[in-house]
N, C-alpha and C positions, 0 to 999 in steps of 0.2 A: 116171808118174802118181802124185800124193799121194793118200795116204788119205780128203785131206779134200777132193779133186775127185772122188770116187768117187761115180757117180749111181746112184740107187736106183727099180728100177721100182716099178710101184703093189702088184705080186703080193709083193714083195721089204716092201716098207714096212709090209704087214700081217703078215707072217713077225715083222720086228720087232718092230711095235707087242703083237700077242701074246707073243711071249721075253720083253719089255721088262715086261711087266704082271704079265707070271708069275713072272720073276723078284724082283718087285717087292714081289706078296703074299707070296712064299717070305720076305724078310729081313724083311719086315714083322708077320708070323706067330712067326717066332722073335723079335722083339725084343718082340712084345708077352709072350709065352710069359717070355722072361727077365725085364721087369719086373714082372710079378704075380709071381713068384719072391722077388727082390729085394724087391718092397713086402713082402709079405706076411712076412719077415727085419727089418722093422722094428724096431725096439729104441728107441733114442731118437734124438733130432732129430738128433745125427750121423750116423746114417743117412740121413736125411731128403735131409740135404744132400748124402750122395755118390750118393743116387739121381737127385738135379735136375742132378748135371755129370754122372754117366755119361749122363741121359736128351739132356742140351745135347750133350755129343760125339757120340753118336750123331745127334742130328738135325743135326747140323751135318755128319758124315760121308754120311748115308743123300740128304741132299738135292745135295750134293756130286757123288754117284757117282751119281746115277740123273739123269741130263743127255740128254734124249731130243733132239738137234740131231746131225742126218744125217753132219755133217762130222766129227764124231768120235766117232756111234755103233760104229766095228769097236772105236775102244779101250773105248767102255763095253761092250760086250758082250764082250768080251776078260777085262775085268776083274772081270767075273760069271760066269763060266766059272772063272777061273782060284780065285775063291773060293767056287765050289761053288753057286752062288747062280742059276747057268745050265748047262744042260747044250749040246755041240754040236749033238746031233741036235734040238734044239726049233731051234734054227736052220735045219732043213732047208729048202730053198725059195730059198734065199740061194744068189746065184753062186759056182759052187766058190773063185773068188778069191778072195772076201771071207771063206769062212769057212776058208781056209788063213793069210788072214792072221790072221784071230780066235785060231785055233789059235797059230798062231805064237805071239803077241803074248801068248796067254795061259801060255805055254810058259817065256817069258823071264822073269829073278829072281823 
């Protein structure tokens, strides 16, 4: 079986959709935290401007990785684990499968 035929009951999908949300305010908290930092570092308009592409890569990053579609949520939640951003055990509720591969996945480079 692929990861991405892997079906999700209703009890498992609200497990996610909670992880998925929590994890979500967590980098969403620290990235607001980092640019009131950065603004507030202001000096002149070149600053200005490496605050709009760090803010552009980030929002291009954060919407990237938070991709809530079933068939390849083990790899997003894999990859919010593996960056601190998810813990296993809020995954609790999830079939041990799923969160051995999480683990796995999160484990790998």
């Amino acid at each position: 079986m692929q990861v991405s035929d892997i079906k999700w009951s209703v009890s498992e999908k609200e497990v996610a959709q909670n992880a998925f949300e929590s994890a979500y305010s967590r980098e969403i908290d620290a990235l607001m935290k980092e640019v009131c930092e950065k603004a507030s570092a202001i000096a002149d308009l070149q600053d200005v401007w490496k605050l709009h592409d760090f803010l552009s890569a980030r929002r291009h990053e954060i919407e990237g990785k938070y991709d809530y579609k079933y068939p390849i949520l083990i790899f997003v939640f894999a990859q919010l684990v593996k960056e601190g951003w998810l813990q296993l055990n809020e995954l609790e509720g999830l079939e041990a499968s799923k969160l051995s591969k999480i683990a796995a996945i999160a484990r790998m480079s």
